[in-house]
C-alpha positions in Angstrom: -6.2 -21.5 1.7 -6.0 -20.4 5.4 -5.0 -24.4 6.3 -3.5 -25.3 3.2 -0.8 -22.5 3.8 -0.8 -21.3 7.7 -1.5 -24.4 9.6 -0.7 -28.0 8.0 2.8 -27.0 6.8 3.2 -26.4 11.0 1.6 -29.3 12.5 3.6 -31.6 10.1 6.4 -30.0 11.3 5.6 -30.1 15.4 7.4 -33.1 16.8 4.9 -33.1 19.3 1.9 -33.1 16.7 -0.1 -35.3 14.2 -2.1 -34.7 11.5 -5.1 -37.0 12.3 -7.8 -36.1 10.4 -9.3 -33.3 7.8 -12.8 -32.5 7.3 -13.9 -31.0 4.2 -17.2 -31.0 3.4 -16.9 -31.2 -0.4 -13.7 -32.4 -1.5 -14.8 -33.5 -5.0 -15.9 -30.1 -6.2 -13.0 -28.3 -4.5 -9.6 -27.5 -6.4 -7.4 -28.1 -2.7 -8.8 -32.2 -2.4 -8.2 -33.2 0.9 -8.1 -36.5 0.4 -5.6 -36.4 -2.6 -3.3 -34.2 -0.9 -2.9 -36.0 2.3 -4.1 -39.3 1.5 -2.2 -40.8 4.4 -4.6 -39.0 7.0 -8.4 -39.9 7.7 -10.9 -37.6 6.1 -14.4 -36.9 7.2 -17.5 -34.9 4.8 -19.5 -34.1 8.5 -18.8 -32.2 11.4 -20.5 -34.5 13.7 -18.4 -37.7 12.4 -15.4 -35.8 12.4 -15.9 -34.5 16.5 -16.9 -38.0 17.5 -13.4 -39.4 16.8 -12.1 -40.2 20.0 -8.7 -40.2 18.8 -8.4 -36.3 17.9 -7.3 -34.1 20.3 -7.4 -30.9 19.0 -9.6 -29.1 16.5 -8.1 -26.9 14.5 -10.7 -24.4 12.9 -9.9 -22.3 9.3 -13.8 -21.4 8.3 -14.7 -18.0 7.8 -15.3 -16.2 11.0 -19.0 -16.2 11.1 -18.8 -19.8 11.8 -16.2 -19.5 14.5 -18.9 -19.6 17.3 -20.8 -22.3 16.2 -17.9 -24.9 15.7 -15.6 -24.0 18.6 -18.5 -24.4 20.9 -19.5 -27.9 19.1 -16.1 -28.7 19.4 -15.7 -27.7 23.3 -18.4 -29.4 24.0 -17.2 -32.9 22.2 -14.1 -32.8 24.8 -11.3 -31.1 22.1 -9.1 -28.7 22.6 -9.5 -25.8 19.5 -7.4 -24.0 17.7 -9.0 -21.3 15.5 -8.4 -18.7 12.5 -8.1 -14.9 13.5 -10.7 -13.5 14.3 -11.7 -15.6 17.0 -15.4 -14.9 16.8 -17.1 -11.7 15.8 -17.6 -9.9 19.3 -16.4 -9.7 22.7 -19.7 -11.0 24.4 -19.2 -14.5 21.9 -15.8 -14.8 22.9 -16.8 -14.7 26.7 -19.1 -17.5 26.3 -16.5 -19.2 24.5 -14.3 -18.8 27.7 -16.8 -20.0 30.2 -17.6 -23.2 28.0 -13.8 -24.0 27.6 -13.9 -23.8 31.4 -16.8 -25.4 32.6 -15.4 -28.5 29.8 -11.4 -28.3 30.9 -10.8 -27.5 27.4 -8.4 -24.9 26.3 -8.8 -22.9 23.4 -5.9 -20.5 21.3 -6.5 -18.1 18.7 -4.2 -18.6 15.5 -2.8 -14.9 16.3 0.5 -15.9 14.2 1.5 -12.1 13.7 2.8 -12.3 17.1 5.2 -14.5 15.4 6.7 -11.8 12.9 10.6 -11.5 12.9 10.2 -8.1 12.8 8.0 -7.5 15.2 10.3 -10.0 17.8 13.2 -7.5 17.1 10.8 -4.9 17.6 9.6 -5.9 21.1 13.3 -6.8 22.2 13.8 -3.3 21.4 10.8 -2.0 23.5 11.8 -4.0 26.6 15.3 -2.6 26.7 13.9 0.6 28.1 17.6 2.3 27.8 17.2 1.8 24.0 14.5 4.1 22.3 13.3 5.2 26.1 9.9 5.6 26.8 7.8 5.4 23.7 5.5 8.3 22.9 4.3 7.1 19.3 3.6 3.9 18.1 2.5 3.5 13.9 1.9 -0.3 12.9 0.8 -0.1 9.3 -0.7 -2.7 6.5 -1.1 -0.6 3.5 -1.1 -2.2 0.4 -1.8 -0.3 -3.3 -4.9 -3.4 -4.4 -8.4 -1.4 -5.7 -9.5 -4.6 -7.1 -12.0 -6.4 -4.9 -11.2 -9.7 -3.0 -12.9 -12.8 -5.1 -13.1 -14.9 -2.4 -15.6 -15.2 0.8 -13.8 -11.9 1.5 -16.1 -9.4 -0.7 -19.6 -10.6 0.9 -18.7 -10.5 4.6 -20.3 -8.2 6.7 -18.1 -6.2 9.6 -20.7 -6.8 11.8 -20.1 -10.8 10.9 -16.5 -10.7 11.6 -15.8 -8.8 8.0 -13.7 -6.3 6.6 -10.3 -4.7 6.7 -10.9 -3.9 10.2 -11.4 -7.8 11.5 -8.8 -9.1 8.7 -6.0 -7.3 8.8 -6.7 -4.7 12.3 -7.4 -7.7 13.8 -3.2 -8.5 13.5 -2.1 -5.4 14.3 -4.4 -4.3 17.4 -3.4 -7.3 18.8 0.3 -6.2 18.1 -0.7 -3.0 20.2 -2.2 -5.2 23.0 0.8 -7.8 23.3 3.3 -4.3 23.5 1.1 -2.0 25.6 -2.2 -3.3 26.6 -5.4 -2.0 26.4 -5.9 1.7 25.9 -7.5 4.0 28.1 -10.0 5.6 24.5 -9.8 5.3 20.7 -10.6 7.9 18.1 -11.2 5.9 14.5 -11.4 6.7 11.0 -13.0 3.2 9.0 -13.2 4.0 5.5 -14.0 2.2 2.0 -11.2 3.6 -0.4 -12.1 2.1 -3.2 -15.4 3.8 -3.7 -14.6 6.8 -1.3 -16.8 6.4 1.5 -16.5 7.1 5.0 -18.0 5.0 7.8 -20.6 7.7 9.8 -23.8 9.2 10.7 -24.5 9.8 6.9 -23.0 6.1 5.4 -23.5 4.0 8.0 -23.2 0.7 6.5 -19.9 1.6 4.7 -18.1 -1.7 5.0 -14.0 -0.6 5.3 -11.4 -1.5 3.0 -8.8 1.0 5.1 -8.6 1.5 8.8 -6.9 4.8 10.7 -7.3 4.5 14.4 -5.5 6.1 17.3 -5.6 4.4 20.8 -4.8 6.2 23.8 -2.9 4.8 26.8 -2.4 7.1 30.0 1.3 7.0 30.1 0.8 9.7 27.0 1.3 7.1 24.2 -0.4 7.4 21.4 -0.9 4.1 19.3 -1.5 4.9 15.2 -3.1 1.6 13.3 -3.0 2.0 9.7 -4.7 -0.2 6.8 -4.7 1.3 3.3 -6.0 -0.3 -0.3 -4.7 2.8 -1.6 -1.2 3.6 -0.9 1.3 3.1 -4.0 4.8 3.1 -2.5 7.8 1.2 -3.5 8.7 0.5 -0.4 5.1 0.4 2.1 5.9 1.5 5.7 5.6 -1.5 9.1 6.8 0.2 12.0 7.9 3.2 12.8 8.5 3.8 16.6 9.0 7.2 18.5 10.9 7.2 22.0 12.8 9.3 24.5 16.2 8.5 23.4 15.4 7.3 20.1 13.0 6.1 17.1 12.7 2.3 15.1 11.3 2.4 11.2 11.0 -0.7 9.5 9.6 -1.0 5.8 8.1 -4.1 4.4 6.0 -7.2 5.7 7.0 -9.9 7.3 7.9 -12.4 4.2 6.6 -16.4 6.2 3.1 -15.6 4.3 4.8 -15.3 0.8 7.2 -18.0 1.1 4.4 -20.3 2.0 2.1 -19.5 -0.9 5.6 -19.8 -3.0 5.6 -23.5 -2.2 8.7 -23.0 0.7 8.5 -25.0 3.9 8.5 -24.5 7.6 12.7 -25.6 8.1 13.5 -25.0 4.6 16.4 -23.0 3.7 15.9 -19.1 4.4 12.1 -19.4 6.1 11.1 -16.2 8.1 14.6 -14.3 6.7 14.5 -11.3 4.5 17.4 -9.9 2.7 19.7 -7.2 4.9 18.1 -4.5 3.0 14.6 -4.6 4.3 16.8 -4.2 8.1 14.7 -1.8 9.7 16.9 1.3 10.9 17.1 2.6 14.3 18.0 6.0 15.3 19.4 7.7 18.6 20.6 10.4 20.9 23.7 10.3 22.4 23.0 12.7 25.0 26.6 12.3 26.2 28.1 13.8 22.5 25.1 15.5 21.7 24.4 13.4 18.7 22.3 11.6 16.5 23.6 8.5 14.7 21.7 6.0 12.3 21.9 2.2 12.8 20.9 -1.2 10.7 18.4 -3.0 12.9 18.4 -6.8 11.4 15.4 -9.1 12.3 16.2 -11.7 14.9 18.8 -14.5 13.9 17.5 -17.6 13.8 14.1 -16.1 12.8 11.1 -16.4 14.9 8.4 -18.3 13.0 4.6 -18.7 12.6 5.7 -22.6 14.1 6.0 -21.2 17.6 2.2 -21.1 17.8 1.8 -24.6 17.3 4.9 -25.5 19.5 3.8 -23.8 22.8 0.1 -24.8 22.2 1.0 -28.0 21.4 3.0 -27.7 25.2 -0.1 -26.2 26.9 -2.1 -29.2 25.6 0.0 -31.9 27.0 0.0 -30.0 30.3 -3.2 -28.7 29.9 -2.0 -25.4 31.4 -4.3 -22.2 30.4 -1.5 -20.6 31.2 0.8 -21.9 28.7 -1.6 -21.2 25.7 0.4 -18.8 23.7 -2.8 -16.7 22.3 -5.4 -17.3 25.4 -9.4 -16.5 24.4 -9.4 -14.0 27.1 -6.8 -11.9 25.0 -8.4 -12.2 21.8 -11.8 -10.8 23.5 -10.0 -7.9 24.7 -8.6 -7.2 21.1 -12.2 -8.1 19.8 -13.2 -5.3 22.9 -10.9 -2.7 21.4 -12.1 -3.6 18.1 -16.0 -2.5 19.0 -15.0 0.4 20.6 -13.3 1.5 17.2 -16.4 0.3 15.5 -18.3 3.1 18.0 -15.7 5.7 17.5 -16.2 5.3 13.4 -19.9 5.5 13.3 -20.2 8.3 16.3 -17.0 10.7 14.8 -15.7 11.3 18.3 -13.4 9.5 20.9 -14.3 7.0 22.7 -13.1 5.6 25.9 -13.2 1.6 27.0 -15.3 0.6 29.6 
């Protein structure tokens, strides 16, 4: 699904991009066919085949992410450039060996981090950068609660945490690295990793609970305090996004970002209304008018045009032609320090205290 939906819809649409090639390794016992869908490109059955083309540029990677190791580094080291699913790999020390490969072959390497691209979450840190607006943060809740007790029936339901499994690596991976891109890396963590559905909590006396739900507060020394919040178990009309808490002022927004659904409805990259929801999901912001003495309440649309999932795909596509590190839009080096962050919640779950990064 993962390229079906989130990447060949963009690379179509990148003036600057082709689609050369697709490798699928059984496209006659598959119901998304490869070859019938996009008969116009070449297809390949073998990884080897597929990396020796010396036409292809860049290798775009959707496997599950306990393969992410082995086929960025076969891919590195065939001279391409890669492009690969969230979560990069399952640990920090796989990404840094990732790093110093792309290095020592002049090969760059982006992480398909596309929640970056929200619309809300743009509005959201055009708000936060206009310190006069909200004023210094003090709370930050990102949330991804959903009200689904059935089980995943794809790839999903087997995969370890430890293997780059989970709610924690599926879904925290998006929004830790919205708390990274806003605030950095925090100074400790206190987590909560739990399996709602059958009412376990990760610990000293379930340690091999695999989470469904995440609750974990990250700690930054200006006195921030970061919530991330993944339910299975939360049955709202309306399920929470953001909701911001500042010096002069607060941001709430309710609902996802809607790119995922209109690309599993069949709606294009470009087609009328992509990335736009309807004015009443508007998140609403709140503030003090110290001069009056007052609070008022505001609509707070998403940003006009809408940011989109494209602009991964545009700026990478840039950082390849310049072959620029520092134009990648989602750098490895970033997605190790989410994947750092990420552990350290792992230790924080299993040991019940807080836990500081090192």
């Amino acid at each position: 699904m993962s390229a079906t939906i989130f990447h060949i819809p963009f690379i179509t649409t990148t003036p600057s991009l082709r689609l050369h090639s697709i490798l699928q390794r059984n496209p006659d016992g598959s119901a998304e066919s490869a070859p019938r869908d996009h008969p116009e490109v070449k297809h390949f059955t073998a990884l080897d085949q597929f990396l020796a083309d010396t036409d292809l540029d860049v290798a775009v990677i959707t496997t599950p992410p306990q393969t992410h190791f082995a086929l960025t580094q076969q891919a590195l080291r065939a001279g391409k450039h890669v492009l690969v699913e969230k979560p990069f790999v399952p640990s920090a020390a796989e990404a840094e060996a990732l790093i110093s490969l792309a290095k020592e072959e002049k090969r760059l390497i982006c992480v398909y981090q596309n929640r970056r691209w929200d619309n809300d979450f743009a509005a959201l840190q055009q708000l936060i950068k206009a310190p006069d607006t909200l004023g210094r943060i003090v709370e930050f809740e990102t949330h991804f609660d959903r009200f689904r007790l059935e089980m995943p029936s794809n790839w999903k339901a087997s995969l370890k945490m430890d293997e780059g499994g989970s709610a924690l690596y599926d879904l925290g991976t998006h929004l830790i690295d919205q708390v990274y891109v806003l605030f950095g890396s925090p100074r400790s963590v206190f987590a909560t990793l739990a399996n709602q559905r059958h009412g376990h909590l990760l610990g000293p006396a379930h340690p091999d609970v695999e989470p469904d739900s995440v609750m974990a507060q990250l700690f930054y020394d200006s006195g921030l305090i970061a919530l991330v919040r993944i339910s299975v178990s939360s049955v709202e009309i309306r399920q929470p996004r953001f909701w911001v808490r500042g010096t002069h002022g607060s941001y709430r927004k309710y609902g996802l970002d809607p790119q995922e659904a209109q690309l599993k409805s069949g709606l294009k990259p470009g087609g009328v209304g992509f990335g736009k929801e309807t004015f009443d999901w508007d998140g609403k912001l709140v503030l003090f008018d110290s001069a009056e003495r007052s609070i008022r309440e505001l609509d707070c649309p998403n940003m006009e045009p809408p940011v989109t999932y494209g602009e991964v795909y545009r700026l990478f596509a840039q950082a390849v032609l310049r072959n620029r590190e520092e134009d990648v839009p989602v750098p490895a080096t970033q997605a190790r320090d989410v994947l750092r962050i990420i552990e350290v919640i792992k230790e924080s779950a299993r040991s019940r205290r807080q836990v500081n990064l090192s």
